[in-house]
N, C-alpha and C positions, 0 to 999 in steps of 0.2 A: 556587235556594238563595242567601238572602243572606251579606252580608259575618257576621251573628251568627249564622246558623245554622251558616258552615265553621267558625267559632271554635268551637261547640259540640261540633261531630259531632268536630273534631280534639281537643277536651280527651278525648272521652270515649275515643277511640280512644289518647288517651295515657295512660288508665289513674285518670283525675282522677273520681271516684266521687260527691264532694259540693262543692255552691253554696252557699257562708252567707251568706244576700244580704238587702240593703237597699234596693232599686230606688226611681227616681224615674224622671221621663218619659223622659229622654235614654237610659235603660236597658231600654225598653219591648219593641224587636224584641231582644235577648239575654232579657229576660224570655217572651217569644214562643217564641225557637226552645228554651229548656228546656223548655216544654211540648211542642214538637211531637217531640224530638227523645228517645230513651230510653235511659236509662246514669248519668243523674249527679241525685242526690238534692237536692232545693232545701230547703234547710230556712231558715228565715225568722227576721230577730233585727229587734229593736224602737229597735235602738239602734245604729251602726259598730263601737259597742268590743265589745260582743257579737259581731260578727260576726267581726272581727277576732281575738279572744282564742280564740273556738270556733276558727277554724281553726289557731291554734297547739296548743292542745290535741289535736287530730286528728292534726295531723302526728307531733305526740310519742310516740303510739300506734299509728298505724298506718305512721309512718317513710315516707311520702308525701304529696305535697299539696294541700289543697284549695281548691279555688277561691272567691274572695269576690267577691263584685258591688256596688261603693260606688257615691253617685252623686254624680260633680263632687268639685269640688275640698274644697266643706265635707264631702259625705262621706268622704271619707279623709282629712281633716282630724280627724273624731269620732272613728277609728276609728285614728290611730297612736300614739298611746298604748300600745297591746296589740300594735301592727303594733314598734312599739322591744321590748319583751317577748320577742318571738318572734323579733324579729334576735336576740337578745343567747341566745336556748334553740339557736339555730341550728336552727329550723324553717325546713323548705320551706314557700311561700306564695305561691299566684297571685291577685293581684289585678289584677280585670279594674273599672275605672274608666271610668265613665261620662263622655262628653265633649259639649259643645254639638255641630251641625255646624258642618264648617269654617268654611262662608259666613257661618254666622252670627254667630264668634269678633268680627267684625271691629266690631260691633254694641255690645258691652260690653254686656249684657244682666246683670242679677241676680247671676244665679249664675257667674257668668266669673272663673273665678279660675288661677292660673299652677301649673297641677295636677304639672307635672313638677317644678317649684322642690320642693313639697309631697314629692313620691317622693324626693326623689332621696337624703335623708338615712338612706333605710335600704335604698334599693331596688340593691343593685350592679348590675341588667339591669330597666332600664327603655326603654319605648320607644311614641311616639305611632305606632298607625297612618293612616299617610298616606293609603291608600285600600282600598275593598272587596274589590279581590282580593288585598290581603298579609295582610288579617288574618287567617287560616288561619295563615298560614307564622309571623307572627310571633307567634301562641297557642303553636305548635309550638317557638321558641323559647324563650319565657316556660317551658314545661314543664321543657326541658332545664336553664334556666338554675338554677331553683327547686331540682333536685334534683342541682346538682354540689356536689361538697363544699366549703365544712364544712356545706351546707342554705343557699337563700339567700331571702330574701324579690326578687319578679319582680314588675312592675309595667306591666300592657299598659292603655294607656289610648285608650278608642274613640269617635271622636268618633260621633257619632250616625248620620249620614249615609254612615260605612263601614258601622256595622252594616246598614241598613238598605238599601243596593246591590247589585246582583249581586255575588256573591261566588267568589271562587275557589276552587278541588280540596281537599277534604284533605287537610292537611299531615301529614308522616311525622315524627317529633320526630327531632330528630338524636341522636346517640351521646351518651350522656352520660358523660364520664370517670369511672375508677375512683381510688380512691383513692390517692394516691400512700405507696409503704411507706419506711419510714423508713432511711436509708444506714446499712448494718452497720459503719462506722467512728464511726455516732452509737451504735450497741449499745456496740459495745467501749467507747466513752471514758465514758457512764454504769456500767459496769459494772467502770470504774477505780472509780469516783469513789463508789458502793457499798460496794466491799471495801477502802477506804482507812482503815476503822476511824473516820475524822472524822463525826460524826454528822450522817445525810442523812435528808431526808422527802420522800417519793415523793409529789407532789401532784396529787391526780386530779381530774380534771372531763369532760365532754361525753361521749364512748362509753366511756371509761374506769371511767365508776363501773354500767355494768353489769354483770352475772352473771359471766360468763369473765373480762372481764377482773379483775375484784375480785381471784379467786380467784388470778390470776397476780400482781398487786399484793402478795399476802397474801403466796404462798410466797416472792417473793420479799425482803420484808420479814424474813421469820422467816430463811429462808436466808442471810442477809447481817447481821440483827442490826439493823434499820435500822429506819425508820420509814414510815408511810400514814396518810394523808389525806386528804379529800375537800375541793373547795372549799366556801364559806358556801351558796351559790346551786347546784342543777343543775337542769335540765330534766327528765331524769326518770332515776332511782336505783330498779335492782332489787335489793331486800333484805327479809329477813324469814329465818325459821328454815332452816335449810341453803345460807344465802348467808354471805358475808363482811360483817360492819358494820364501819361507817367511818366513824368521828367527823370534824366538817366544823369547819372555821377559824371557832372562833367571831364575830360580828356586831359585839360591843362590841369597840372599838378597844383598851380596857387588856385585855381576856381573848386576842385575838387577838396581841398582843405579846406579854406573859407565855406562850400557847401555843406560840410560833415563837423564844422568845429565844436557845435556846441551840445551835438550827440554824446548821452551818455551810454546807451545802449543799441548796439543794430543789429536786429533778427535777421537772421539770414534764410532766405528761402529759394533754392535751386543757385544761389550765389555765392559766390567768396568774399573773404575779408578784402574790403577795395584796396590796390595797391595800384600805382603809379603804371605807366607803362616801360615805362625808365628809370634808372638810376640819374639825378642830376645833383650837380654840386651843390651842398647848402640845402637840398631839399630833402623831406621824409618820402622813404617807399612806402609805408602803410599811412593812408589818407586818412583815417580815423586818427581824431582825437587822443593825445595820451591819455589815459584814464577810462578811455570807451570800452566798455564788456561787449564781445563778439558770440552770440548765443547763435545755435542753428536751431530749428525748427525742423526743415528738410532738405538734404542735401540729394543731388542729381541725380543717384539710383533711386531716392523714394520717392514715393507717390505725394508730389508738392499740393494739387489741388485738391486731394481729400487733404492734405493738412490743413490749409490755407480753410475749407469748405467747417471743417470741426473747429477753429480757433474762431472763426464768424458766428458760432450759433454759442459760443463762450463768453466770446465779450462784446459783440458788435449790436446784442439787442435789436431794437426798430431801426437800425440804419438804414438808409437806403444809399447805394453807389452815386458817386459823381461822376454820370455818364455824361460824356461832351456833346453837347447840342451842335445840329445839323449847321456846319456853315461855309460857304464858299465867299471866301475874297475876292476883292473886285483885283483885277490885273492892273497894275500901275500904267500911267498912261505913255507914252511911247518912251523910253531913255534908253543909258547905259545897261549893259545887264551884269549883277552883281549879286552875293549872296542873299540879298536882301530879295532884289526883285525877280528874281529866278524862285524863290521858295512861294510869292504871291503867286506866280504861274504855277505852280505844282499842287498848291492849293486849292488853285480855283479850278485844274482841269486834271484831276488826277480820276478815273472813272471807277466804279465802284466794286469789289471784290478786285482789283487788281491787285499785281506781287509788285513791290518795291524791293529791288535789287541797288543796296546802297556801297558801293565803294568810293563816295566824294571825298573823302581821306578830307583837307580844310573845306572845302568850298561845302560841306554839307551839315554843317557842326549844327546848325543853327534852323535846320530844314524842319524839326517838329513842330513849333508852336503854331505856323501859319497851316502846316498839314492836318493839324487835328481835326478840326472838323470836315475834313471831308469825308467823299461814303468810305462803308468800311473797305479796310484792307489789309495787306498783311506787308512785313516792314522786314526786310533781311538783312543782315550785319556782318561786318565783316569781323567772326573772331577771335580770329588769331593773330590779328596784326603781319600776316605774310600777302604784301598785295598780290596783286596781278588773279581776285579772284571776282572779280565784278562780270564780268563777260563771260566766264565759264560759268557761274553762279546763278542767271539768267539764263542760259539756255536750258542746265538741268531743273531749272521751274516751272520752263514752258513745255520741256517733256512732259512732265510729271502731272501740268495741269492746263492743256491743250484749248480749256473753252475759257481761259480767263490771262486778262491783257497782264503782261510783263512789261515795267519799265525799268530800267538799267541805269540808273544816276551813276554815273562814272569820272572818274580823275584822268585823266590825259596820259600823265605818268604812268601808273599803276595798270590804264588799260593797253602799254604797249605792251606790257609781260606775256598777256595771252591775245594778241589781236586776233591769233589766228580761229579763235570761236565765233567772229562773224563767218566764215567761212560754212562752217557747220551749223549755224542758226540759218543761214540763206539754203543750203544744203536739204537741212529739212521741214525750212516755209514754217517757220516761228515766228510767232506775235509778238514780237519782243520790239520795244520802242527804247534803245541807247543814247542817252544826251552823254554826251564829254564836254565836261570841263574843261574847255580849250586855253588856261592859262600859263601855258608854255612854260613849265617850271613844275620841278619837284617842290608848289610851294609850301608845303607843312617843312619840309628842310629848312629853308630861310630864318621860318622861328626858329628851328632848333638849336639852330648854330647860336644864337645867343642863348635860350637856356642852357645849353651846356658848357655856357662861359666862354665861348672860342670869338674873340671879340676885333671888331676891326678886319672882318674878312675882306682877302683882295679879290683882284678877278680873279685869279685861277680858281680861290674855292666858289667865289658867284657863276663862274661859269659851268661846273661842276654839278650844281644844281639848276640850270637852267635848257630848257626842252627847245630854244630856240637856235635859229643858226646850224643848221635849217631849221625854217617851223614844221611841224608835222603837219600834211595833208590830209585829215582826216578824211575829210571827203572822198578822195582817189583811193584812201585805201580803204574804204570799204566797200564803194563801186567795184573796186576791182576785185574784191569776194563777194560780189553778186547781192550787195545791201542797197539798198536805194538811201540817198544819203541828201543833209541839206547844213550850208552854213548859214549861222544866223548871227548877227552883232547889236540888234536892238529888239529890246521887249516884246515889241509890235508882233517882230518877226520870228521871234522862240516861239510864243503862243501860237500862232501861225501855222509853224512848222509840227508843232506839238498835235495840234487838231489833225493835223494830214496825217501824220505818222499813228496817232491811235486810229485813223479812218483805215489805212492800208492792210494790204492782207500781206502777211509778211514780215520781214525783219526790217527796221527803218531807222537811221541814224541822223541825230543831230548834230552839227558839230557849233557849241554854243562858246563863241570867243569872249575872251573874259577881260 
């Protein structure tokens, strides 16, 4: 057994199921022992960001992590973009990184690049294997590290010549700590700070904006008289009919001020102090109130929904949650398709236990209110603000959760970053339903150039921001990666399209003109 095949037999033995890999030569015997070896699924991306963004979506879903295979320091170079994405959702993530052999390092050959400098900005447990018989032990670490809280991104990088050596025993992954619960003198002084009548908003994010905990948020909001809210960005939000909805801090810097101005106090729970996602002229970066006390309760590594679960039985009494009643909107009758009537189709026909994969960047700002009542579901975010993670994001949710439909709300712009993950969703026959926002334009730019004062743009800078001239074909290019594909330009005809594409077996795309 080589140094690649202990690495293998020990990921599989630690429970690691899928490889989203992009191999090159230096990754050849790890590409070897996944064939020889049985347990962990190879599924193949055309591109690092693809690979990279598919494993963040995976982890989001199935709350464990998968393994990527880059090659060298350009390939995880392509590929962190979505690797910063997946820090910031607090996904688990093993990357296993291709490395020259040693002897060769010394050579400066091509591809020779300072691969750990590369990791180390998102990686908190990185580590070169020194030789063939630790790389077992240190995959076995990589495992553990990935999955302590709050999720980490793990980085084992292998030079060639470990892999490919005698190799040492499979490794036993070590213990991996629980989550630390939160000191009952932080209960009690939130739960001053609650019933002190000064108006407080409980602000949620990370495990906090799932199912149980919502419903504890809720009571104890109504129990107290108090406030809830969700951060701008989460990772993934379960909501739909018999959950708690939870309006999120709005994006634009004057609506997020105006929302938060007359807070005196915000708990924080699995969230941060909101802060703008820009710097603009004349504007504040901290969206709170001057004067507002920023308290935590529980921050990312601890166990938010026993807090959340112990501050409810303190001060929330008889409350009961304000769960959203069952409801589907009627679909507007045949028009233009717009933010507005595009969010009544996705309410009325979004089916139940589906993944919402949302990278709409504008055209989706506005997609919750008409979503809530439908059946439950689970709602993905993009957040890190690095696009181009909506189509890789998708397909690692439909690995992860094979018997439940994926829809892909996507920007035009952002999904040319990684188109090449249709490729790989037709590849391995995914249920994944992609609408694109066909409005030819980087449009969230448009605004920005006036909030950031740059006033009276010409065409050079409108045409700078604009996806037209050519328009993109979405249609041809996803036919031509093997997606069965439909344009649509009225209501009638999204809905339409929207029913066919949940009916298909397969990956199916919309291309919805705006």
């Amino acid at each position: 057994m080589n140094g690649a095949e202990s690495l293998v037999r020990t990921l599989v033995a630690g429970d690691v199921e899928v490889c989203f890999a992009n191999p090159g030569t230096s990754e050849m015997h790890f590409v070897a022992a996944l064939d020889r070896v049985d347990g962990i699924r190879c599924v193949l991306c055309l591109f690092e960001g693809v690979v990279t963004g598919a494993a963040d979506g995976y982890a989001r879903m199935a709350e464990k992590p998968a393994a990527t295979l880059l090659h060298l320091g350009p390939g995880l170079a392509n590929g962190l973009a979505n690797v910063h994405n997946a820090s910031r959702a607090r996904s688990p993530m093993i990357n296993v990184v291709g490395e020259h052999a040693t002897y060769h390092l010394e050579h400066d050959a091509p591809l020779t690049a300072d691969i750990e400098m590369l990791a180390r900005q998102y990686s908190p447990w990185m580590k070169t294997s020194r030789s063939s018989q630790d790389v077992a032990a240190d995959g076995a670490e990589a495992i553990a590290a990935a999955q302590t809280a709050p999720g980490q991104i793990a980085t084992l990088i292998l030079p060639a010549d470990t892999a490919w050596s005698e190799g040492g025993p499979v490794a036993a992954v070590p213990a991996i700590p629980e989550r630390e619960t939160v000191d009952e003198a932080v209960i009690d002084a939130i739960a001053a700070i609650l019933t002190s009548g000064e108006k407080t908003l409980l602000l949620l994010g990370d495990k906090a904006v799932r199912a149980k905990p919502l419903e504890d948020a809720s009571r104890i909001a109504r129990g107290t008289g108090q406030h809830v809210m969700a951060q701008t960005s989460n990772a993934r939000m379960e909501r739909g009919a018999g959950r708690v909805a939870v309006e999120r801090i709005p994006y634009p810097v004057d609506q997020a001020v105006e929302t938060l101005q007359d807070f005196k106090h915000i708990v924080l729970v699995g969230a941060k102090d909101p802060v703008g996602f820009f710097g603009y002229p004349g504007k504040p970066s901290r969206l709170a109130p001057e004067g507002c006390e920023i308290h935590l309760l529980a921050d990312i590594a601890q166990d938010q929904a026993d807090a959340l679960a112990r501050l409810a039985e303190k001060v929330a009494g008889d409350a009961t949650p304000d769960l959203t009643p069952a409801h589907r909107g009627e679909i507007p009758a045949n028009g233009p398709l717009d933010p507005a009537s595009i969010a009544q189709v996705l309410g009325a026909l979004i089916p139940e236990n589906a993944i919402i994969t949302d990278e709409s960047v504008t055209t989706g700002r506005n997609f919750f209110p008409a979503t809530a009542g439908a059946p439950p579901h689970d709602w993905l975010q993009l957040t890190g603000g690095a696009i181009g993670l909506g189509i890789p994001l998708a397909t690692g949710a439909a690995i992860a959760c094979p018997d439940r439909q994926v829809i892909a709300l996507q920007a035009d712009g952002s999904g040319m970053y990684t188109v090449q993950g249709l490729w790989t969703q037709a590849r391995e026959k995914l249920n994944i339903l992609t609408c694109i926002w066909s409005n030819r334009s980087y449009a969230i730019l448009n605004g920005e150039l006036a909030n950031v004062g740059a006033e009276n743009p010409g065409p050079k800078a409108r045409d700078m921001l604009s996806l037209d001239h050519p328009a993109i074909d979405w249609v041809s290019v996803a036919e031509g990666m093997g997606v069965t594909a439909r344009r649509v330009e009225t209501v009638d005809d999204f809905a339409a399209a929207f029913r066919e594409g949940l009916a298909h077996e397969g990956p199916f795309l919309i291309e919805v003109v705006m």
